[in-house]
N, C-alpha and C positions, 0 to 999 in steps of 0.2 A: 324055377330054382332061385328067382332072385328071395322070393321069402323063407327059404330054406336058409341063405348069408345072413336074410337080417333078422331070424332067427338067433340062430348060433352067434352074430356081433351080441345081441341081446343075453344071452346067455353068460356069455364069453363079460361083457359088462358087471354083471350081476355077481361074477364070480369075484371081480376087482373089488367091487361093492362089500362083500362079502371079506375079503381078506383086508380094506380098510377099518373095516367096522371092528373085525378081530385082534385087529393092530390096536387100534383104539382102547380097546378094551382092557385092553393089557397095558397099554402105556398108562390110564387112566389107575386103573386098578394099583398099579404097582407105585404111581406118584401118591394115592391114598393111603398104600402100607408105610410107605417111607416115612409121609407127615407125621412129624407130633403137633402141630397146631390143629386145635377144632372144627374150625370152620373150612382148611381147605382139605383134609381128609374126607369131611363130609361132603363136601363140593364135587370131590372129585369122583368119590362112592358113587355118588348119583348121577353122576354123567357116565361111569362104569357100569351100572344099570341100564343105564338107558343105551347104550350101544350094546351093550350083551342082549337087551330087547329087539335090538335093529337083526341083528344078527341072525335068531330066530326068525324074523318075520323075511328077510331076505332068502335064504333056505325055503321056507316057505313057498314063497314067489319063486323061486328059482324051480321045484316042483311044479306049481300050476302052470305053469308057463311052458315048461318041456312037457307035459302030458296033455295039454291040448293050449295051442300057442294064438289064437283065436278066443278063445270064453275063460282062458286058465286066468284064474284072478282069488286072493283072499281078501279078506275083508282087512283093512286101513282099520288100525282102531283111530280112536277121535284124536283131532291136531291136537301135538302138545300144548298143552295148559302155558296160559299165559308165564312168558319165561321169570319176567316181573316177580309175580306170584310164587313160582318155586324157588327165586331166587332166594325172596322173603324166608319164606320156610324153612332153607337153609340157613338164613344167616341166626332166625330166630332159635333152633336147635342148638349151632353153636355158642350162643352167645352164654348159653346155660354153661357151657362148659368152659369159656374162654375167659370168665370173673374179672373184666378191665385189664387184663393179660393181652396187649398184641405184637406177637415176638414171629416173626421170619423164621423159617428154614434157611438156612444158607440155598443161595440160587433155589428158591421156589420161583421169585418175579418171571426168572429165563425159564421156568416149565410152563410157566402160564403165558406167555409170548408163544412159545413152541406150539401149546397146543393151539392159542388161537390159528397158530399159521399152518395146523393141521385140519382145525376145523372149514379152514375157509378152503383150500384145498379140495375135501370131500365136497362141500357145499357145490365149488364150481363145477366139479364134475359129474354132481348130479343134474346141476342145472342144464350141463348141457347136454345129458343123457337126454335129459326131458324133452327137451327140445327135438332132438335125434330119433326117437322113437316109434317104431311105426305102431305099435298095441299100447291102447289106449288103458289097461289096468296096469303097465309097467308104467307108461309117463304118468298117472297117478303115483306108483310107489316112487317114481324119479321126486316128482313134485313134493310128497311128503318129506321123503329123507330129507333135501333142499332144505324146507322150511325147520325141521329140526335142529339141522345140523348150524344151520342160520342162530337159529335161538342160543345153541352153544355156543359160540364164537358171542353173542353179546351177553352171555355170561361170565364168559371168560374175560371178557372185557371189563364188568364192572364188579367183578369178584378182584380183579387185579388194581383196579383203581380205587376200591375200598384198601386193601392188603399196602397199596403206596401211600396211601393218604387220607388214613380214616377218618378225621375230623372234616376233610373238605367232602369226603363222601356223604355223610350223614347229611352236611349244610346242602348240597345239590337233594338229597333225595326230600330232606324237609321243604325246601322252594318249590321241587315238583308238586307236593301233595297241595301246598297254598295256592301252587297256579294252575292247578286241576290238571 
């Protein structure tokens, strides 16, 4: 019986898993309708993407996993792409739309506080899902989500610290590429 509990905690996890990710989604989604600036509408789209991704794939795993709790396992698509890299992507889309224009939402800074301190939240409790875990294709999804949701959280970080200080942000990301 004892793998019957750490089943259903497993389960029972997933289901938490699952109504963060939904939360997220929504919170994200709906800080995106509200923006009229370019880049954190976009920002935020794509992090509203990507938990509505997570979301799916948790469902998913929440299935293989009650229909056989031993081998039940979907396939992980590949770690997210360099967070760096998409963050690039974003700013370069917006910047088409933004024309030397960098003008705030009123309290955008405190959504993007917020979310970092929701990002890091989920992060912790996957990490320590992972850790907890007796099946080894959930502490995978544990470990994935983890590093995800990791990436967010230093998105939101330097998507916030551009949006405070965009001049001192460009001179940091210029010194990085001279210092490899």
């Amino acid at each position: 019986m004892p793998e019957d509990k750490a089943l259903q905690e497993e389960l029972e996890a997933l289901q938490v898993a699952l109504k963060t990710e939904e939360d997220g989604f929504h919170y994200y989604q709906e800080a995106a309708d509200r923006s009229k600036h370019p880049l954190v509408k976009k920002f935020f789209a794509a992090v509203a993407n990507d938990e509505c991704a997570h979301i799916f794939l948790i469902k998913d795993f929440y299935k293989a996993l009650k229909a056989d709790p031993k081998t039940g396992e979907i396939k992980l698509p590949d770690a997210s792409a360099d967070y760096k890299q998409r963050l690039k992507t974003i700013f370069q889309e917006a910047r088409k739309e933004i024309k030397d224009k960098v003008t705030l939402d009123t309290g955008i800074l405190d959504v993007y506080r917020h979310s970092m301190d929701l990002e890091t939240k989920a992060a912790n409790f996957y990490k320590e899902r992972a850790a907890k875990s007796p099946y080894p294709p959930v502490k995978k999804l544990w470990d994935w989500l983890f590093l995800f949701e990791s990436d967010h959280y230093r998105m939101f970080s330097e998507t916030l610290s551009y949006l405070e200080k965009p001049d001192l942000w460009h001179l940091e990301m210029e010194r990085s590429i001279f210092e490899g």
